[in-house]
PyMOL CGO cylinders between C-alpha atoms (Angstrom):
from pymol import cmd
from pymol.cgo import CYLINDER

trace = [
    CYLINDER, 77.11, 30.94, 71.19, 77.23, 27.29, 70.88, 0.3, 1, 1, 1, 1, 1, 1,
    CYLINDER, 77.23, 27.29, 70.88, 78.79, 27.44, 74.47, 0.3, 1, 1, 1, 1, 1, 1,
    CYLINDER, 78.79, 27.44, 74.47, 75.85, 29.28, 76.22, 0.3, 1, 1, 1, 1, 1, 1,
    CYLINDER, 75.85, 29.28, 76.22, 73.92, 26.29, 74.07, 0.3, 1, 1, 1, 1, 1, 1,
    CYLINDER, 73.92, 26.29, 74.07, 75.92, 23.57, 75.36, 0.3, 1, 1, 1, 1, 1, 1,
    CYLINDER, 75.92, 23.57, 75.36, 75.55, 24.79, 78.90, 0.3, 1, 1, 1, 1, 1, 1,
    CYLINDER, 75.55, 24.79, 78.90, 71.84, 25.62, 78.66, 0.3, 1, 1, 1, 1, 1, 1,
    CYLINDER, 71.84, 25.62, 78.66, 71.04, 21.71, 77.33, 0.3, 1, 1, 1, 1, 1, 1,
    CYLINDER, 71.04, 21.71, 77.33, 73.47, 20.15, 80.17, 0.3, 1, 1, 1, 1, 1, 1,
    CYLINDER, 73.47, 20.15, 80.17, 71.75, 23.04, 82.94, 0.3, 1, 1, 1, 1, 1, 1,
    CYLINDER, 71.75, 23.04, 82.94, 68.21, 21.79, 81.29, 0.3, 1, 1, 1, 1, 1, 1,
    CYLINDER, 68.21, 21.79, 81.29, 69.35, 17.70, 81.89, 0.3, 1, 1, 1, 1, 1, 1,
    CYLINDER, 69.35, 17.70, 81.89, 70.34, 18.31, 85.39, 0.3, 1, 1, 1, 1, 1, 1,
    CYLINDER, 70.34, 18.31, 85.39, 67.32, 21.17, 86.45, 0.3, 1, 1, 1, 1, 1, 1,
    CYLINDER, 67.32, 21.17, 86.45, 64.64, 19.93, 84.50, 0.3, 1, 1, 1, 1, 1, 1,
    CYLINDER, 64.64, 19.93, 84.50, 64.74, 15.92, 83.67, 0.3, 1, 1, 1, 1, 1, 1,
    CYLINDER, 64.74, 15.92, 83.67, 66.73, 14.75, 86.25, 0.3, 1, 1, 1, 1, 1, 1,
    CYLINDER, 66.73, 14.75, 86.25, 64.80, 17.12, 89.39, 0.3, 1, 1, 1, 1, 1, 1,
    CYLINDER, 64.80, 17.12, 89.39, 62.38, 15.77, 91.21, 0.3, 1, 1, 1, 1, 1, 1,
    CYLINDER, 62.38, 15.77, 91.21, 58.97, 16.30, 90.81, 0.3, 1, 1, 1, 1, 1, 1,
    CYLINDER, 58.97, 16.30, 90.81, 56.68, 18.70, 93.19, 0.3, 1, 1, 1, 1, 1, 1,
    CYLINDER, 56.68, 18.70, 93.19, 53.92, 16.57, 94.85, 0.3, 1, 1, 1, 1, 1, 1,
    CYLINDER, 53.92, 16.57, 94.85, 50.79, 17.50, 93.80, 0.3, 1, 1, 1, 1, 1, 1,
    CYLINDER, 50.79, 17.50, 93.80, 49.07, 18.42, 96.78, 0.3, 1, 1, 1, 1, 1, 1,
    CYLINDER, 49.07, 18.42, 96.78, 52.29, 20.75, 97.38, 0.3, 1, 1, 1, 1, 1, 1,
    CYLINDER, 52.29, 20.75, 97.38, 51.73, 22.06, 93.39, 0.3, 1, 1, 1, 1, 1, 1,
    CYLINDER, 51.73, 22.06, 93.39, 48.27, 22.84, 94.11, 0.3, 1, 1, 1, 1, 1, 1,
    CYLINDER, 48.27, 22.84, 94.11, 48.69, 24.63, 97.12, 0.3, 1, 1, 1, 1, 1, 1,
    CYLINDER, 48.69, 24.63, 97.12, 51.28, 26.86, 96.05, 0.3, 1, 1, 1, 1, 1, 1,
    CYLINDER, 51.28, 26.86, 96.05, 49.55, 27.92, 92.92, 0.3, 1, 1, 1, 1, 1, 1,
    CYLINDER, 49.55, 27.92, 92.92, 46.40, 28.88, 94.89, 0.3, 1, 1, 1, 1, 1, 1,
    CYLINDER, 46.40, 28.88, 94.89, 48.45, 30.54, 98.03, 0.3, 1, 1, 1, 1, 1, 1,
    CYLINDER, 48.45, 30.54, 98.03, 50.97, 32.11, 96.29, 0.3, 1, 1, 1, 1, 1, 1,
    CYLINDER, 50.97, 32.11, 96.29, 49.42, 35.59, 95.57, 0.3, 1, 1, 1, 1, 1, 1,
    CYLINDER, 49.42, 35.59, 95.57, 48.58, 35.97, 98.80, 0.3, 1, 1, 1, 1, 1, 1,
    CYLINDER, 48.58, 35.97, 98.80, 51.51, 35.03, 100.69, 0.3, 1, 1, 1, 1, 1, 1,
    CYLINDER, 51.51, 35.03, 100.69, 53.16, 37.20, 98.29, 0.3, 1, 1, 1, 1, 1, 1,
    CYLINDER, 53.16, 37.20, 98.29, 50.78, 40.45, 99.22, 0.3, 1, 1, 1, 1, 1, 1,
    CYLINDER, 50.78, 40.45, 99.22, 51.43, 39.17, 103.16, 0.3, 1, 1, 1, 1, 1, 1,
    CYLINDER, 51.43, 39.17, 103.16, 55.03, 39.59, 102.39, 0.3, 1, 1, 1, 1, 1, 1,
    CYLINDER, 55.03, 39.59, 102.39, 54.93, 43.28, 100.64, 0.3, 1, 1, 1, 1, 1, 1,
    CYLINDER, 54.93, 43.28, 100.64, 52.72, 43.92, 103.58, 0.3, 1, 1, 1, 1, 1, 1,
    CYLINDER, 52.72, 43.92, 103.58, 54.97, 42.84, 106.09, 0.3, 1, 1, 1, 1, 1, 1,
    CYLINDER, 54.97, 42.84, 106.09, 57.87, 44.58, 104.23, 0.3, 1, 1, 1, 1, 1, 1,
    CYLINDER, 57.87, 44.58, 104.23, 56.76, 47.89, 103.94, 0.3, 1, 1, 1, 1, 1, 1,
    CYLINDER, 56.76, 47.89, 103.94, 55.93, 47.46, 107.79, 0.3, 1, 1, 1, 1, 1, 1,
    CYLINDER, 55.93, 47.46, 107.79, 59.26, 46.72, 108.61, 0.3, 1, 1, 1, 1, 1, 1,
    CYLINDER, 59.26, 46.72, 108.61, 60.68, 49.65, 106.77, 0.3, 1, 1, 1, 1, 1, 1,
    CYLINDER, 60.68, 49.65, 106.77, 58.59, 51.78, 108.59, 0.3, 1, 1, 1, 1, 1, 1,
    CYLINDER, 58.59, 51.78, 108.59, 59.72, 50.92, 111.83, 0.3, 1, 1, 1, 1, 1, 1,
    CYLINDER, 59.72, 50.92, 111.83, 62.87, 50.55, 110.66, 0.3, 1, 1, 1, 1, 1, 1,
    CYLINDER, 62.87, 50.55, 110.66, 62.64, 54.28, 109.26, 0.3, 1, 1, 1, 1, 1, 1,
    CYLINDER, 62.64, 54.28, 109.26, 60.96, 55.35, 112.73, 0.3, 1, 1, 1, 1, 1, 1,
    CYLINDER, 60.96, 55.35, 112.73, 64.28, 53.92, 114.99, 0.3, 1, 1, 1, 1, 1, 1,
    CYLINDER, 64.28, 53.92, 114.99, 66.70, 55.40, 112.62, 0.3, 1, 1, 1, 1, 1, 1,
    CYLINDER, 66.70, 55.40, 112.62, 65.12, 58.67, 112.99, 0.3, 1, 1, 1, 1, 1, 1,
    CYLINDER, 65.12, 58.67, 112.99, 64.82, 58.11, 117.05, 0.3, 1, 1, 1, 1, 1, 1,
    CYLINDER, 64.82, 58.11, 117.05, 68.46, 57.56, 116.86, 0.3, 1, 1, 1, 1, 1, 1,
    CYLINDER, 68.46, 57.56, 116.86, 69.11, 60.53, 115.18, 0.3, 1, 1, 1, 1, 1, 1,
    CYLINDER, 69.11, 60.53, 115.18, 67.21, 62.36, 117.59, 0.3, 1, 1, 1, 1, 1, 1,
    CYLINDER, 67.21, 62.36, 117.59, 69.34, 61.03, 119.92, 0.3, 1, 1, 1, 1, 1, 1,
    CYLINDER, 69.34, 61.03, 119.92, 72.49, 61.95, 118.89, 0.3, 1, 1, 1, 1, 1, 1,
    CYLINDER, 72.49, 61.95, 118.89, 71.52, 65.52, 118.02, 0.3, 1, 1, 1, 1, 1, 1,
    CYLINDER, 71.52, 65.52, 118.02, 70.62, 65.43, 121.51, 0.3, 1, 1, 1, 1, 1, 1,
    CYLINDER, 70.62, 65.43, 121.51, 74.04, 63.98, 122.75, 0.3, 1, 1, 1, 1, 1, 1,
    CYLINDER, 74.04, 63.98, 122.75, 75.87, 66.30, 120.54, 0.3, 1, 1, 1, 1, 1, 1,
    CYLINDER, 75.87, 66.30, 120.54, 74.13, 69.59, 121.52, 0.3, 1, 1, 1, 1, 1, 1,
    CYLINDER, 74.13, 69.59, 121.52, 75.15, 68.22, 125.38, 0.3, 1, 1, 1, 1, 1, 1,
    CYLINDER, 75.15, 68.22, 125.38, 78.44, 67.84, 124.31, 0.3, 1, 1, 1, 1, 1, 1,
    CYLINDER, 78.44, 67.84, 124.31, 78.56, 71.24, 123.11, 0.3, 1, 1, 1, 1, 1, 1,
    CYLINDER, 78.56, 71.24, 123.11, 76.93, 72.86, 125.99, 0.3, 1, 1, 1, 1, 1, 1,
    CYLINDER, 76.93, 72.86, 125.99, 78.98, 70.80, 128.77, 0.3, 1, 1, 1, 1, 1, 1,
    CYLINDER, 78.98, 70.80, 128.77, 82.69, 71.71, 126.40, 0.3, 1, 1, 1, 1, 1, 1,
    CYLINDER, 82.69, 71.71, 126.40, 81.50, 75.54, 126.38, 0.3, 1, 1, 1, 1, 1, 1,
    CYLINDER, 81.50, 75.54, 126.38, 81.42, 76.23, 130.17, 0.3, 1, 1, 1, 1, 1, 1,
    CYLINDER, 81.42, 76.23, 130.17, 84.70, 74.76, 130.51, 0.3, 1, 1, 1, 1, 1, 1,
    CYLINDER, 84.70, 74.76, 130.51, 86.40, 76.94, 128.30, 0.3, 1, 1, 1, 1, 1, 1,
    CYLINDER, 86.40, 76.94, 128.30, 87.67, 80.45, 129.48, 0.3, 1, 1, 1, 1, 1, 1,
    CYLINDER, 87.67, 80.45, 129.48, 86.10, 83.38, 129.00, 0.3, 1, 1, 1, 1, 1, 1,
    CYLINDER, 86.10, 83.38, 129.00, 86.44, 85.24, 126.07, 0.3, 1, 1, 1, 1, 1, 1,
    CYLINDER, 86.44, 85.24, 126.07, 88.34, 88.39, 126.19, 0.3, 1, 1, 1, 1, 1, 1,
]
cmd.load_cgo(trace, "trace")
């Protein structure tokens, strides 16, 4: 335990005292944007998985359609069965 300790003061010296500061225009900004550049993300997430959902299934579409060719265009080659 005392190494987590030792590690979380020398983490603390280099993250928090020796960081610099945020401007405070920058500060301000973020804390009153944040929320909603955070919903505009979700937003444009869950868009992107739909259409991301929506090509995967036109691919699959696809390639039932390419293997149901296959199977046609292999079937009149073969013989006749006796």
């Amino acid at each position: 335990m005392a190494d987590v300790n030792g590690l979380e003061k020398q983490l603390n010296d280099v993250f928090g005292k020796q960081a610099p500061k945020m401007p405070k225009g920058l500060y301000d900004f973020l804390v009153q944007y944040a929320p909603i550049l955070t919903l505009v993300g979700a937003v444009l997430t869950a868009w992107s998985a739909l259409v991301l959902w929506q090509l995967a299934h036109s691919a699959d579409t696809v390639v039932k359609w390419a293997m149901i060719s296959a199977v046609h265009t292999v079937a009149k080659r073969l013989p006749p069965a006796i």
